[in-house]
C-alpha positions in Angstrom: 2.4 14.0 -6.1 4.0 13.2 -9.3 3.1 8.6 -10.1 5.8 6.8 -11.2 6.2 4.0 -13.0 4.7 1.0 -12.6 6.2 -1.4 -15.6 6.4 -4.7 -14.5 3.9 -4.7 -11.5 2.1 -8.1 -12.2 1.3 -9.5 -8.8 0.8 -8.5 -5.3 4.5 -9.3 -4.8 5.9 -7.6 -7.7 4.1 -4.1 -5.8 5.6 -5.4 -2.1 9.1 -4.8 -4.2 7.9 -1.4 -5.6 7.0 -0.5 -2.3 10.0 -1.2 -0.6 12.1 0.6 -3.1 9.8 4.0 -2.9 10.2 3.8 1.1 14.0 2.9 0.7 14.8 5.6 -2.0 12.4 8.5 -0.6 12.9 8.2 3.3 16.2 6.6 3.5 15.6 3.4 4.7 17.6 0.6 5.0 16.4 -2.1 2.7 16.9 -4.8 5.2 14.4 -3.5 7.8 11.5 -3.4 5.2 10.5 -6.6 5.7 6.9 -8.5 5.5 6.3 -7.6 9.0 7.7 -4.2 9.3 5.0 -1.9 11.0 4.9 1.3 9.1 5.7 3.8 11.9 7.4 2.2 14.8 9.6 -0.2 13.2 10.7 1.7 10.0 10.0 5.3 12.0 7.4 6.6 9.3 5.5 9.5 10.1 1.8 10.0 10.0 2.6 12.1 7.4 5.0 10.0 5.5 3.0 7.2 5.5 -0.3 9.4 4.4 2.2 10.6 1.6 3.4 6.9 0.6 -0.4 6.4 0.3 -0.8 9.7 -2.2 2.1 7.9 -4.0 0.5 4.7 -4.8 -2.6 5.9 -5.4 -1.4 8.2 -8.0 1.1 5.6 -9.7 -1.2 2.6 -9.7 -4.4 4.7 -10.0 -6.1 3.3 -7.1 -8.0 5.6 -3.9 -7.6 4.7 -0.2 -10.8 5.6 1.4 -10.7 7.2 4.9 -9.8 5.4 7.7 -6.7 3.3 5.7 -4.2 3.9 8.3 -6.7 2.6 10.9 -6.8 -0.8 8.8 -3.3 -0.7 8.1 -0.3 -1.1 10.2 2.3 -3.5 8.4 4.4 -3.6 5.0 2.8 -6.8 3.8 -0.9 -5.3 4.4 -0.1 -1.6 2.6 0.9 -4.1 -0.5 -1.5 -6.6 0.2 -4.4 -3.7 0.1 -3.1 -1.7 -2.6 -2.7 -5.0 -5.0 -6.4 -6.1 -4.1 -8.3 -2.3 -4.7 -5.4 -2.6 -8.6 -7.0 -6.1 -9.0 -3.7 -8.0 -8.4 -4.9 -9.8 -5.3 -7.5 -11.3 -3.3 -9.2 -9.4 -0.5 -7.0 -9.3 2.5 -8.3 -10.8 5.4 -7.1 -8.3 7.9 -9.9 -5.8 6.7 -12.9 -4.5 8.0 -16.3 -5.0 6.0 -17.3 -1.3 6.3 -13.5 -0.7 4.8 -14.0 -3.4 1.8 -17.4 -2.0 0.9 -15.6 2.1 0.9 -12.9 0.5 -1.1 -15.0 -1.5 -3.5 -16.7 1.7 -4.5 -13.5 3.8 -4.7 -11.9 0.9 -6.6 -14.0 -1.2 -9.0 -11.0 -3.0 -10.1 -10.6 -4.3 -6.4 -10.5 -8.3 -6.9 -12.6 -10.8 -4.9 
């Protein structure tokens, strides 16, 4: 998976928008259901696989690594960016995580913020 540019990613909301425009422009989604609360696969229709492949995409554009067991931790829009801006450093840990899950992601991720 090729990473794409990040320019101008500053803050945990700055990757929500990033997000939403690599689900709109690579799976066709309207921009108006990607919302906070969206959940990944039944309300915007995402595959295991797409969302597994959305996950290869981040982690190769903001040089981050999900450890196993990220889909089982996350389920909305706002936690994929809320997780992916903590393990880049851009955010506070989200409470919606496991502690087993923090301490895999902690080591995968040294950059991941307090």
């Amino acid at each position: 998976m090729l990473a794409r540019s990040t320019d101008g990613v500053t803050n945990w909301m700055h990757m929500f928008r990033w997000i939403v425009k690599a689900i709109r422009d690579d799976y066709g989604i309207e921009e108006s259901r990607l919302t906070r609360s969206a959940m990944l696969e039944t309300d915007l229709g995402l595959s295991i696989e797409q969302v597994e492949e959305l996950l290869e995409i981040i982690a190769a554009s903001f040089a981050v690594r999900f450890p196993p067991g990220t889909l089982d931790e996350v389920l909305r829009l706002e936690e994929l960016c809320m997780l992916a801006s903590w393990m880049k450093g851009l955010y506070k840990r989200p409470p919606f995580i496991s502690d087993g899950f923090e301490a895999a992601s902690r080591q995968l991720n040294p950059a991941a913020g307090a």
